[in-house]
C-alpha positions as CSV (number, residue, x, y, z in Angstrom):
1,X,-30.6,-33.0,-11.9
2,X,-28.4,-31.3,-9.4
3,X,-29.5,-29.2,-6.7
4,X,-28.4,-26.0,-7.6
5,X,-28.1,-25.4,-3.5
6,X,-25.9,-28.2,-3.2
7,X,-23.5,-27.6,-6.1
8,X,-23.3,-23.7,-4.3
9,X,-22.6,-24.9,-1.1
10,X,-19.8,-27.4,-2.7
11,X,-18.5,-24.5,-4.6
12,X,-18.0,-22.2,-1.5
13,X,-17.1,-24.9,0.5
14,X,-13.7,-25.4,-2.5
15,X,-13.2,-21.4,-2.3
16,X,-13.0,-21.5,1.6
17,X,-10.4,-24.2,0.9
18,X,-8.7,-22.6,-1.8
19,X,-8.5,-19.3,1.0
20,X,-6.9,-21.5,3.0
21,X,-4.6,-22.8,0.7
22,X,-3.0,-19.2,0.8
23,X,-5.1,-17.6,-2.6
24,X,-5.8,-15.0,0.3
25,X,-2.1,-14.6,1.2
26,X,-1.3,-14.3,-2.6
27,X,-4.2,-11.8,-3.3
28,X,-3.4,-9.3,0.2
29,X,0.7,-9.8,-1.0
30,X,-0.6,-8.0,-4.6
31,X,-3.0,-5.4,-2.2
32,X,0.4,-4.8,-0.5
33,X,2.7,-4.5,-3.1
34,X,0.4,-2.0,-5.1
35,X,-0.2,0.4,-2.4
36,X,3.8,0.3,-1.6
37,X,4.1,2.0,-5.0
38,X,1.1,4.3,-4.8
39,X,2.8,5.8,-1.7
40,X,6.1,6.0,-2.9
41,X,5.0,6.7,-6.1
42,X,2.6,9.8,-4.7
43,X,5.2,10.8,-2.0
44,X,8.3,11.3,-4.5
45,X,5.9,13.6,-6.2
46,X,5.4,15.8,-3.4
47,X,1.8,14.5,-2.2
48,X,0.9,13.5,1.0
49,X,-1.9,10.9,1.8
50,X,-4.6,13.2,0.8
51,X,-2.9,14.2,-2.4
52,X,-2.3,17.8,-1.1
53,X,1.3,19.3,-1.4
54,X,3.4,18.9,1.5
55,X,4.9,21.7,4.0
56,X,8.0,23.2,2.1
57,X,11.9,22.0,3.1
58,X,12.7,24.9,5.6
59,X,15.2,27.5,4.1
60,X,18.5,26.1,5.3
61,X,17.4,22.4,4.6
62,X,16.6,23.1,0.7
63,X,20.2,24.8,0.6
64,X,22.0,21.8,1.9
65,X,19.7,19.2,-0.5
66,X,20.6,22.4,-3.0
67,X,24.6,21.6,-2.8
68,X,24.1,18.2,-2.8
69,X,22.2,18.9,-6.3
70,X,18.7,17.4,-4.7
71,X,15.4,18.7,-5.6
72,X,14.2,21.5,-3.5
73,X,11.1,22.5,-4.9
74,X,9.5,19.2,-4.6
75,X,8.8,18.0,-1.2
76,X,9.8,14.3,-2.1
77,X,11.4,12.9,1.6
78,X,14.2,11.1,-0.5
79,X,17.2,12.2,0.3
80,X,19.0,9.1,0.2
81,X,16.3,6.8,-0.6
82,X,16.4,4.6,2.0
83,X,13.2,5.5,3.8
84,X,10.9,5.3,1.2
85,X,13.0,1.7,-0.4
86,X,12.2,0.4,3.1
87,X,8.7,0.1,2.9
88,X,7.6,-3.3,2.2
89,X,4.2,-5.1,2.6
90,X,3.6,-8.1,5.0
91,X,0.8,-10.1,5.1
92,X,-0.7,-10.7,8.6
93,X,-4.0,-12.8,7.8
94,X,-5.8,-13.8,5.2
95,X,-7.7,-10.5,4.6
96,X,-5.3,-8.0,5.9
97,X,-2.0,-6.6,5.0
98,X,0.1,-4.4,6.5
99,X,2.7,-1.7,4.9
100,X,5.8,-2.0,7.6
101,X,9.7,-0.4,7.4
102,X,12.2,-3.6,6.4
103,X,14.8,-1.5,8.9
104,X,14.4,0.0,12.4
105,X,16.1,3.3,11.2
106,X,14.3,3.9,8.5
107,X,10.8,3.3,10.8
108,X,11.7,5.8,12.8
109,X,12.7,8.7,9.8
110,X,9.4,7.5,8.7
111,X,7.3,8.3,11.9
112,X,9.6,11.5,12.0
113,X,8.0,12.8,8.7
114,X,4.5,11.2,9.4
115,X,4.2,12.5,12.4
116,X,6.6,15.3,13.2
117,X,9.1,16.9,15.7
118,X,10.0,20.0,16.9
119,X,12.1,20.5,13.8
120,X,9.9,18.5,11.3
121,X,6.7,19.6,9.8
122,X,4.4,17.0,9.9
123,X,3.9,15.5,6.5
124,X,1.4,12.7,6.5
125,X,2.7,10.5,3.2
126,X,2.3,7.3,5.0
127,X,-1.1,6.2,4.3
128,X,-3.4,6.6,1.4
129,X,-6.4,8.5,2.0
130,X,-7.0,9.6,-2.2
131,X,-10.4,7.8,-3.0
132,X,-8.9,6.7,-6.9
133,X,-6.6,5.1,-4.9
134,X,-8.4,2.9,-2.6
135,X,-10.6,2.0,-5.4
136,X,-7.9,0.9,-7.8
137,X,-6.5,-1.1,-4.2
138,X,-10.0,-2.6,-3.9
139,X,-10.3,-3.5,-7.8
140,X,-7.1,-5.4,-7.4
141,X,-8.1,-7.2,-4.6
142,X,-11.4,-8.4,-6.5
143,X,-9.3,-9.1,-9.5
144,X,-6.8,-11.0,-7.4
145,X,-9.1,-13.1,-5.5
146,X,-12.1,-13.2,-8.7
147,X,-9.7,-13.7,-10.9
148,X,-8.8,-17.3,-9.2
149,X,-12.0,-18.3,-7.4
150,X,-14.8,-17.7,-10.4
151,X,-13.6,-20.9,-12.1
152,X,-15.3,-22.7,-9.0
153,X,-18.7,-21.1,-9.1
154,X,-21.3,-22.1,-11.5
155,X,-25.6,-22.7,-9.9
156,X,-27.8,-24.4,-11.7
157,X,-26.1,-26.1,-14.8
């Protein structure tokens, strides 16, 4: 009979491999690409990272999104689109993923809104702070990397 200590150090021996065979990459790529849409998802319905309204348009910006027949009542930071369609995960190590702007300009309307200027209320939209949401990140990270590394794992048989 097998040693059962043996056959579990073989097995996480194969899913260290299998990490490094880029089922980490794979797994942080689907972490990324789900929390892109919860924040643009959340944001074009007005919420920031906490899931709180954001700070109105002023008066004389919801008239001109007004005669160019955008919502006003909704603070959704789409005018164009641009911003929020520029949002795209990258992976930067095997347990880690970052959410970056694909454009320069649209980083820096980003950080406006984030962050603020004189003439910009702060809205904080990017991040995710709502704790459904970083559970339903962290269940599809086990269900990404589970989902691929339990056919390795058996003790004892």
């Amino acid at each position: 009979m097998a040693d059962p200590f043996d056959e579990t150090a073989l097995a996480l021996t194969k899913i260290a491999d299998r990490l490094d065979d880029g089922l980490g990459e794979r797994a942080m790529q689907a972490v990324g690409q789900a929390a892109t849409f919860m924040i643009v998802n959340r944001t074009k319905q007005g919420l920031d990272a906490d899931g709180e309204p954001f700070v109105p348009y002023s008066y004389r910006y919801a008239q001109t999104r007004a005669r160019k027949s955008l919502e006003t009542d909704v603070v959704d930071l789409a005018r164009t689109g641009h911003m929020l369609g520029a949002v795209i995960p990258r992976v930067t190590g095997r347990d880690e993923v970052r959410l970056v702007f694909a454009g320069t300009f649209d980083a820096q309307k980003g950080r406006w809104q984030h962050e603020g200027t004189p003439t910009i209320p702060r809205r904080q939209w990017f991040d995710e702070r709502r704790p459904a949401a970083l559970k339903a990140l962290e269940k599809i990270a086990m269900d990404e990397f589970g989902a691929d590394l339990s056919v390795g794992i058996t003790v004892g048989k």
